[in-house]
LUMTOR-989399 format. One record per residue: residue number from 1; y, z, x of N, C-alpha, C in turn. Coordinates in Angstrom, 2 decimals. Example, Ala and Ser with C-alpha at 12.3 -4.5 7.8 and 13.67 -1.06 7.14 Angstrom:
2
(tortor 1 (-5.69 7.80 13.19) (-4.50 7.80 12.30) (-3.30 7.80 13.20))
(tortor 2 (-2.25 7.08 12.85) (-1.06 7.14 13.67) (0.03 7.87 12.90))
This chain:
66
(tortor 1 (-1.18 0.00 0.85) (0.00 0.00 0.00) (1.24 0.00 0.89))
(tortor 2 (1.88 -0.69 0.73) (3.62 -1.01 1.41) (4.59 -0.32 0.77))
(tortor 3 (5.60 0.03 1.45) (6.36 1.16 1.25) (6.98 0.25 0.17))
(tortor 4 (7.20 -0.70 -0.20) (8.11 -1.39 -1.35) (7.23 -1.21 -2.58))
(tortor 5 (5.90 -0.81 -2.40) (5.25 -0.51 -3.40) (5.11 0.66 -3.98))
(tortor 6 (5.32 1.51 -3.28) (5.19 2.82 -3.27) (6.83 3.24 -4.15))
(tortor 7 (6.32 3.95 -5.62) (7.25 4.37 -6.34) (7.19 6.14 -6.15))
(tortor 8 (7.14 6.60 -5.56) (7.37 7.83 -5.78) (8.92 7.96 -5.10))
(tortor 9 (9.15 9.37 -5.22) (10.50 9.97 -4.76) (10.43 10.96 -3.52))
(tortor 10 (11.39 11.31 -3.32) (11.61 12.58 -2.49) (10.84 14.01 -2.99))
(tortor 11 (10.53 13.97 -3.92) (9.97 15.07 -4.84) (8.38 14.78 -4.28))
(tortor 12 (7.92 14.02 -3.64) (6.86 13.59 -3.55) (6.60 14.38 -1.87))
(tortor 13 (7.14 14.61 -0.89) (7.56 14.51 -0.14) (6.90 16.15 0.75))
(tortor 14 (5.97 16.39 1.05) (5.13 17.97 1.66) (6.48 18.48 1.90))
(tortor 15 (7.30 18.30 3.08) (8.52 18.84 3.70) (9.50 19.50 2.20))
(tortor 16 (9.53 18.58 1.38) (10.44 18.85 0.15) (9.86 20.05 -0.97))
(tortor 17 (8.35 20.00 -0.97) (7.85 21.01 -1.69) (7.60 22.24 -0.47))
(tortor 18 (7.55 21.86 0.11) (7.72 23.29 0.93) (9.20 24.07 1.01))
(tortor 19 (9.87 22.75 1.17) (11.50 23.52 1.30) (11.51 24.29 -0.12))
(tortor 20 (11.30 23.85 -1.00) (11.25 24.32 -2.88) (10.70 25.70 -2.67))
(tortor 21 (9.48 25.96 -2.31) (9.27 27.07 -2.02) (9.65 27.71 -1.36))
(tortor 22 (10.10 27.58 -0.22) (10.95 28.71 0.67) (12.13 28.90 -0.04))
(tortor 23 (12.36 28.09 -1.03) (13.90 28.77 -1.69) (13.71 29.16 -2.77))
(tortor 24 (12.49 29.44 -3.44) (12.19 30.11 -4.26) (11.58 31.43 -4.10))
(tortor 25 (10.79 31.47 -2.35) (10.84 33.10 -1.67) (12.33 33.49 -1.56))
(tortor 26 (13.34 32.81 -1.28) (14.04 33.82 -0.88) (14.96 33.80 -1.79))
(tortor 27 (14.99 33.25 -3.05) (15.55 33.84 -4.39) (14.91 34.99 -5.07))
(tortor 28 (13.78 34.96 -4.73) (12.66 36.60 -4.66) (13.36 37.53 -4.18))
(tortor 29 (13.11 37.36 -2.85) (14.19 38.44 -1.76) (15.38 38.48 -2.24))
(tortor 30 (16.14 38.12 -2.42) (17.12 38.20 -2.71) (17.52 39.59 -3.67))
(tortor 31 (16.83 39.03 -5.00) (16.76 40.18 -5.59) (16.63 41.06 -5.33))
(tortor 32 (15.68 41.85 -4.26) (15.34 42.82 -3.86) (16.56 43.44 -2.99))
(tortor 33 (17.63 42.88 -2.88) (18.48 43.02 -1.71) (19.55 44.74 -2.50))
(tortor 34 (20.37 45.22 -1.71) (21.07 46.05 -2.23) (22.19 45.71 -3.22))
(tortor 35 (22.49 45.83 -3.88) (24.00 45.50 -4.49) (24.94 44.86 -3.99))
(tortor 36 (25.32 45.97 -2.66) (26.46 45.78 -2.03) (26.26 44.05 -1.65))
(tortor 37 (25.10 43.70 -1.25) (25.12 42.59 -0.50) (25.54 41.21 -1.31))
(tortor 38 (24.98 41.63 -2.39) (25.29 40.46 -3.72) (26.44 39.32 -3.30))
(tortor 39 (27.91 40.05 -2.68) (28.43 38.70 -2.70) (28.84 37.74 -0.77))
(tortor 40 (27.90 38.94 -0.20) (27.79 38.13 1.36) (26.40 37.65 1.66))
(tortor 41 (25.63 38.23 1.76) (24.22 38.05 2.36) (23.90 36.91 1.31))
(tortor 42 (23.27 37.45 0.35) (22.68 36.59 -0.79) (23.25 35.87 -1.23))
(tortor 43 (24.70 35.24 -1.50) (25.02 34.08 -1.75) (24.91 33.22 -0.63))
(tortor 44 (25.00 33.53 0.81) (25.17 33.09 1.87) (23.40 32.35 1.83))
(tortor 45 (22.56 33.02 2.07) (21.34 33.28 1.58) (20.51 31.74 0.77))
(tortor 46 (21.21 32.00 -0.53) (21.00 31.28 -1.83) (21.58 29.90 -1.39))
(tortor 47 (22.99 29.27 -0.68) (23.30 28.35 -0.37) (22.81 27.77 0.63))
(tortor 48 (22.28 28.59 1.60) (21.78 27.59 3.03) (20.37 27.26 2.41))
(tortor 49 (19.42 27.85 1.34) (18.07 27.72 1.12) (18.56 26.49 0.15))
(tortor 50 (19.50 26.37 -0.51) (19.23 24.91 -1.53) (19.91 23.83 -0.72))
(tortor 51 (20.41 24.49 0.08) (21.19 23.12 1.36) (19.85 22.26 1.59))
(tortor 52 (18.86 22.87 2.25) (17.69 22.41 2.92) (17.02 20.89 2.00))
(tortor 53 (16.55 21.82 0.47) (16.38 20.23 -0.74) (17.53 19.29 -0.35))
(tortor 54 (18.63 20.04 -0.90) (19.45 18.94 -1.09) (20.03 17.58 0.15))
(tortor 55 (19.49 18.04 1.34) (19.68 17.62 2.85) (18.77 16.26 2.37))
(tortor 56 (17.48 17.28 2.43) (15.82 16.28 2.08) (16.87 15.29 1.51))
(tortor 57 (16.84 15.52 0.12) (17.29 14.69 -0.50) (17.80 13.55 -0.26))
(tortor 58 (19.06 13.38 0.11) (20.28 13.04 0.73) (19.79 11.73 1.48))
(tortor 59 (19.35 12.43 2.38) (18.36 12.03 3.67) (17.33 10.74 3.18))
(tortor 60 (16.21 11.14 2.25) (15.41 10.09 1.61) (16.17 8.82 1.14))
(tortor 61 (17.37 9.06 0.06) (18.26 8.42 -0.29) (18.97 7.36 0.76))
(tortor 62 (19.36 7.99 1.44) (19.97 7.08 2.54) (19.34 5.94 3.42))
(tortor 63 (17.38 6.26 3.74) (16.87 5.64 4.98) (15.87 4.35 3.93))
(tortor 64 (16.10 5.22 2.39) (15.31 4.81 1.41) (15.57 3.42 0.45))
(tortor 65 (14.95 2.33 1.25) (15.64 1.00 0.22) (14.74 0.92 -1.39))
(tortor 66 (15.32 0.42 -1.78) (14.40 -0.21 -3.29) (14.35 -1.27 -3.26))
């Protein structure tokens, strides 16, 4: 099968479901975190872990013809 054949997405992608899960551990953790931290750690936290998909993403998009 040739990559022009091949319909899947980025969603398809080991690296991308793994990133999904590591940002769904550390939306876990997160919770667990103290209060205080709520608006440094854990937002800080919460944005670099969905950076990672959204990079993937980005990334597929760009190198990715149709």
């Amino acid at each position: 099968m040739s990559d022009q054949e091949y319909s899947g997405g980025f969603q398809d992608l080991i690296v991308w479901k793994e990133a999904r899960f590591f940002r769904e551990t550390i939306s876990a953790i997160c919770k667990t975190l103290p209060k205080e931290e709520q608006f440094r750690l854990v937002d800080q936290l919460r944005r670099a872990s969905r950076s990672i998909t959204a990079n993937i993403a980005e990334g597929y998009g760009r190198y990715h013809y149709q």
